[in-house]
C-alpha positions in Angstrom: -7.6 36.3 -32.0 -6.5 39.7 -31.0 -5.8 40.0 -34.5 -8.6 40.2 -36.0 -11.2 40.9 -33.1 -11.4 43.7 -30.3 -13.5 43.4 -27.1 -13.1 44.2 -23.7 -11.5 41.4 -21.6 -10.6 39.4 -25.1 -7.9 37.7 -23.4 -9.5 37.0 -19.9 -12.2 35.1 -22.4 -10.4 33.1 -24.7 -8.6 31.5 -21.5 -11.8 30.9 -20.0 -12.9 29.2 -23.2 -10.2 27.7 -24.0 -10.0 26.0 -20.0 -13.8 25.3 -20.5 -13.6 22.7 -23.7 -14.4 19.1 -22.5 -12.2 17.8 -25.5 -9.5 19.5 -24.5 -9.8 18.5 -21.0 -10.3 14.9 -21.2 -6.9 15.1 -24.0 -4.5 17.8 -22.0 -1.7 15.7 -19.7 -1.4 18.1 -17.1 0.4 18.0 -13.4 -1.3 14.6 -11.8 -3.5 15.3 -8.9 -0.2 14.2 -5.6 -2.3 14.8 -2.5 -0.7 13.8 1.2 -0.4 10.5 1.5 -2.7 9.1 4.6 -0.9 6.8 7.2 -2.4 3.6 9.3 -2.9 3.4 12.5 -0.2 1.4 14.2 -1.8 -2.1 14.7 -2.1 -3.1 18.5 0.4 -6.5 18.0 1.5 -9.2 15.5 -1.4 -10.4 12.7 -3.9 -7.8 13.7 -3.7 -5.9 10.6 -3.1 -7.7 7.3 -2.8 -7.3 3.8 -4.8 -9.6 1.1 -4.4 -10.2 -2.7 -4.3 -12.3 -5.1 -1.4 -12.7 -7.7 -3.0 -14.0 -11.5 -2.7 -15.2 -13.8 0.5 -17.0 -13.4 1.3 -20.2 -16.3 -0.7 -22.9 -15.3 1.3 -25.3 -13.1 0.1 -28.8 -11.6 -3.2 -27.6 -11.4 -2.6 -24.0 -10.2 -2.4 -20.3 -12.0 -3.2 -18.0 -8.7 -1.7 -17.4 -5.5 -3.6 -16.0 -2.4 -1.0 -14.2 -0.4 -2.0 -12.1 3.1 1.0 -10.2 4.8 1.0 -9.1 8.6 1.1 -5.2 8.3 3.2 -5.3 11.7 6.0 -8.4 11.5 5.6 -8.0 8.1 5.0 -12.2 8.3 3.4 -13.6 4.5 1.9 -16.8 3.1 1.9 -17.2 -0.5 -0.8 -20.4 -1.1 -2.0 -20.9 -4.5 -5.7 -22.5 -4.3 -7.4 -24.7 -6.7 -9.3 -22.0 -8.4 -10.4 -18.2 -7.0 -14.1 -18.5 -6.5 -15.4 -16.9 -3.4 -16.0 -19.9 -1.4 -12.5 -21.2 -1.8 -10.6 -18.2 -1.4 -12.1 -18.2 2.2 -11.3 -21.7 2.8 -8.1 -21.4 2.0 -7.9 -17.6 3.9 -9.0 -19.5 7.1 -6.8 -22.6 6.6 -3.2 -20.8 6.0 -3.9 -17.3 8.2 -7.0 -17.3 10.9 -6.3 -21.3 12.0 -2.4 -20.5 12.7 -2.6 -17.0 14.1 -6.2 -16.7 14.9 -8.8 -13.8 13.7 -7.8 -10.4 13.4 -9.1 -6.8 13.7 -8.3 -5.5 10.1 -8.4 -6.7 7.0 -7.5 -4.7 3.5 -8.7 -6.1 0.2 -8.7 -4.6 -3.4 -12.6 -4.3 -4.7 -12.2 -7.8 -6.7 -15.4 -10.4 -6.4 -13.6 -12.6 -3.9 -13.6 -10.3 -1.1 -16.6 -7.7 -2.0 -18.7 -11.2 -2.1 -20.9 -11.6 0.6 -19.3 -15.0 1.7 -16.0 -12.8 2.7 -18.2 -10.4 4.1 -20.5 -12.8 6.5 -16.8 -14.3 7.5 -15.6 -11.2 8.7 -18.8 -10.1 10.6 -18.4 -13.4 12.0 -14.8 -13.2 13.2 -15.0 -9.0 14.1 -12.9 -8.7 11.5 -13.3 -5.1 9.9 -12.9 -5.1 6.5 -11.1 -2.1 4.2 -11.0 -2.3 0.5 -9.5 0.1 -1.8 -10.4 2.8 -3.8 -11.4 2.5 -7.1 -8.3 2.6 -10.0 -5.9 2.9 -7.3 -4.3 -0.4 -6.5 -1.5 1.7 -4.3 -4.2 1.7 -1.8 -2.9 -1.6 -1.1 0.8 -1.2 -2.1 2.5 -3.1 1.3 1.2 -6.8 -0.4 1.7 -5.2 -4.4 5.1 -4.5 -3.7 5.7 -8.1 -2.1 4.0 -9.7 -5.2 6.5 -7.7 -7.2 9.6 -9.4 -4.7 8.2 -12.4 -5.2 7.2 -13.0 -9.0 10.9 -11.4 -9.2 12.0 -14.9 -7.4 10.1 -17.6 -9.1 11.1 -16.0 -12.8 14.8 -16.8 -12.0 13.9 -20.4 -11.4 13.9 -23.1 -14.2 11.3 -25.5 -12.1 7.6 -25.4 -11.7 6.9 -22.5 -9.6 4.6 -24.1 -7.3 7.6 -26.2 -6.3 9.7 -23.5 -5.8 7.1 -21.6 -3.8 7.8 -23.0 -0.7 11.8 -22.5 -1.2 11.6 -18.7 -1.8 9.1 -18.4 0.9 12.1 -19.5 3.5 14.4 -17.4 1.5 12.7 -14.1 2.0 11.5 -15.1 5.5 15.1 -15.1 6.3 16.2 -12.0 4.2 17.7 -9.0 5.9 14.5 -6.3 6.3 16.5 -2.3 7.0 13.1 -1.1 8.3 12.5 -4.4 10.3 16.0 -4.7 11.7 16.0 -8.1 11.2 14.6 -10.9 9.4 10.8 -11.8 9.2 11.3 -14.7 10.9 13.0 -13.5 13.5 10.0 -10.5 14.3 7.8 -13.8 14.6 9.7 -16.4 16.3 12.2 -14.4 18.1 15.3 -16.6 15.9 15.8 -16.6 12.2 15.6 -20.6 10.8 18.2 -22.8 10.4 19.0 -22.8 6.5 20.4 -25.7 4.5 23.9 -24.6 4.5 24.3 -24.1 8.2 23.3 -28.0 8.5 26.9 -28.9 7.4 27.9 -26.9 10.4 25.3 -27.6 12.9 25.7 -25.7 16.5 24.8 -27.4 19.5 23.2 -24.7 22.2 25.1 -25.8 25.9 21.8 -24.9 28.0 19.6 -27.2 26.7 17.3 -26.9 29.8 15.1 -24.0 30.4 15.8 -21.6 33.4 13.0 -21.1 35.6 12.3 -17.5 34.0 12.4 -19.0 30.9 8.8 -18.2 30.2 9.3 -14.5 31.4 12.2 -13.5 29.6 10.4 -15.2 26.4 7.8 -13.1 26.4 10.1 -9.9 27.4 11.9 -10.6 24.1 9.3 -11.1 22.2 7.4 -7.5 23.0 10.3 -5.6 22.1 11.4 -8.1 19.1 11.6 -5.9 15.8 9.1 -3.5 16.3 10.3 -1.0 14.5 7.5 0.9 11.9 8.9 1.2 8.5 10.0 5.1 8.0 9.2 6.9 4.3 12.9 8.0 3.6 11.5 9.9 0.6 8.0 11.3 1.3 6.7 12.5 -2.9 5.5 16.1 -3.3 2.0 17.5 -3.3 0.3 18.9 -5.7 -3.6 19.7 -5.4 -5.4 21.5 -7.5 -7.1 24.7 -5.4 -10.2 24.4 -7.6 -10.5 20.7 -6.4 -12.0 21.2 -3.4 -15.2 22.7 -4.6 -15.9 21.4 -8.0 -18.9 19.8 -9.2 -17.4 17.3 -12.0 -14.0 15.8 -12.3 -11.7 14.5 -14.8 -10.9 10.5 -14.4 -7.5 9.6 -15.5 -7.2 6.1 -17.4 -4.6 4.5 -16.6 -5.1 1.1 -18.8 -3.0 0.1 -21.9 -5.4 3.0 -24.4 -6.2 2.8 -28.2 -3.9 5.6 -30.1 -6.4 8.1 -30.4 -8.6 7.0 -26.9 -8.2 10.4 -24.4 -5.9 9.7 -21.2 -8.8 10.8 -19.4 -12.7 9.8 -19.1 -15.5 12.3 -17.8 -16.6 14.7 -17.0 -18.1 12.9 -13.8 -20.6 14.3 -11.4 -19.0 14.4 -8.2 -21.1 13.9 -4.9 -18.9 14.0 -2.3 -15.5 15.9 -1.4 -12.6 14.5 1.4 -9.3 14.9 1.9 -7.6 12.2 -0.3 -11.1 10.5 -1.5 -13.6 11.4 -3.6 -17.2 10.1 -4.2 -18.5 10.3 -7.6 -20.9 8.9 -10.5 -19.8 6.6 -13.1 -21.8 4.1 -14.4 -22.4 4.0 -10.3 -21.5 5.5 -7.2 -17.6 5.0 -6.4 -15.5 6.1 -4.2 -12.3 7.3 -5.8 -8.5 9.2 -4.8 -7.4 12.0 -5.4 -4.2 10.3 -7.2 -6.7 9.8 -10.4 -8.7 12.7 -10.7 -8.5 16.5 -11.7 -11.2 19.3 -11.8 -13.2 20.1 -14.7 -13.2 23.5 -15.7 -16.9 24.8 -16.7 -17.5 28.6 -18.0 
C-alpha cells in the first residue's frame, strides 16, 4: 500500500482496517479465548453435589439406546441406568428411583441445557426437594466435565465387550467402583461404604473376619471412619495457561467460535454478536436469544 499511496499514519490505518473486516474476523484462527478456570465450592458431605447427563445415542439394545448417569461430586459414587426412552417425565422417574430414593435429596444439581432438565417437570422437582439447580453454559459442555469424562471411562468399557451392553452395564459398574482412584486414595466404593466389595475372584478364597460380634463402640468408631474416609479433593496437577484478550472486557460485540463438524468453506466462527453483559469467565449475549456463554468460545470483535 505504501507503494503506491502516501498519507499520514498509512500504516496505523491499514492495521485498523485490516483488524476491522467482519470477514476476516469470523475466518482468522487466532489464540482461543483460556480464561481462569472457576472452582466449586467443596460440598458439605457425600451426595450433596452431583453431576447429571445423559449418554446417546448408544445401538439400540433390548429396548434401550440412552443411559442416565449422575455422579456424587464428593465420593465420586455413579449410577449408569439406561431408561425406556428420555422424555422429561421419565428421566425424573428414573432420577428419583436410582439417586434421591437411595441417598435422599441433595443441595446441588448440575445439568447441561438439554430439554430433560431445562423442562419445567425437572424444575418443579427440584423446587420441591430444595435442590438448586446449575446448568451449563451455552457451547461449552466442559462446564460439566467431572460426569463427561466418566462417560468417556465408561463407553471405553462397554466397547471392549462382545455382549449386549445393557448386560454388561451392571459388570463394569462393579469394576470401576472397585478401581484404584490417585485423587480418591482409594476406591469408590470404599469412600461410600467404608470397604471395597468382595469381587468374584476373591470368592475362591473367601476370608472369614474372627470378630464377628460388634464391640460396644462399634457404632462410634463407624461413624469416626467414615468422616475421615477418602476425603481427599481431587488436585489439578497441570493447571492450562491463560490467555484473555485485554480488549474483552469492554467490547460491545463478540466473535462465537463453532465448534461443530463445519462445511469446507463455513467460517470457524459466527457473529458478530451484541454482547449485554461482561463477567469474569461468562458472558451474556444475543443470538437468536439471550444466552449466557464462556469465555472459552468467544473473542472480541474489532470495530473502526
Amino acid at each position: 500500500m505504501s507503494e503506491r499511496f502516501v498519507w499520514k499514519n498509512i500504516k496505523r490505518d491499514c492495521q485498523t482496517w485490516a483488524h476491522s473486516c467482519i470477514a476476516r474476523q469470523r475466518n482468522k484462527i487466532s489464540c482461543p479465548t483460556s480464561p481462569p478456570l472457576d472452582k466449586f465450592d467443596i460440598p458439605a458431605g457425600r451426595f450433596r453435589h452431583v453431576h447429571i447427563d445423559l449418554i446417546r445415542p448408544l445401538p439400540p439394545t433390548e429396548g434401550h439406546r440412552y443411559i442416565l448417569s449422575p455422579i456424587d461430586h464428593l465420593s465420586h459414587w455413579v449410577e449408569a441406568v439406561p431408561p425406556p426412552n428420555i422424555n422429561a417425565e421419565t428421566v425424573a422417574k428414573v432420577y428419583i428411583g436410582s439417586w434421591i430414593a437411595r441417598f435422599g435429596c441433595l443441595t446441588t444439581i448440575i445439568t447441561n441445557q438439554d430439554r430433560q432438565s431445562e423442562s419445567s417437570l425437572f424444575t418443579i422437582l427440584c423446587n420441591i426437594c430444595g435442590i438448586k439447580k446449575i446448568h451449563t453454559t451455552a457451547y461449552h459442555p466442559q462446564s460439566n466435565g467431572f460426569v463427561e469424562r466418566w462417560h468417556r471411562t465408561l463407553k471405553m468399557a462397554l466397547r471392549c465387550h462382545d455382549c449386549l451392553w445393557s448386560e454388561a452395564l451392571l459388570w463394569m459398574l462393579l469394576g470401576l467402583r472397585s478401581t484404584y482412584k490417585p485423587d480418591l486414595q482409594g476406591t469408590i466404593s470404599k469412600s461410600v461404604f467404608g470397604e471395597n466389595p468382595v469381587l468374584l475372584g476373591e470368592l475362591i478364597l473367601p476370608q472369614v473376619s474372627k470378630d464377628l460380634a460388634p464391640s460396644p463402640d462399634f457404632v462410634s468408631r463407624m461413624q469416626t471412619h467414615f468422616q475421615q474416609t477418602c476425603l481427599h479433593l481431587p488436585i489439578s496437577h497441570s493447571p492450562p495457561e491463560t490467555n484473555v484478550p485485554t480488549t474483552l472486557s469492554d467490547c460491545s460485540h463478540v466473535m462465537l467460535r463453532d465448534d461443530a463438524v463445519r462445511q469446507p468453506f463455513k467460517p470457524p466462527h459466527l457473529g458478530p454478536n451484541k454482547v449485554l453483559r461482561w463477567g469474569d469467565t461468562t458472558f451474556d449475549m444475543i443470538k437468536d436469544h439471550t444466552q449466557t456463554v464462556s469465555l472459552h468460545c468467544l473473542k472480541p470483535v474489532h470495530r473502526p
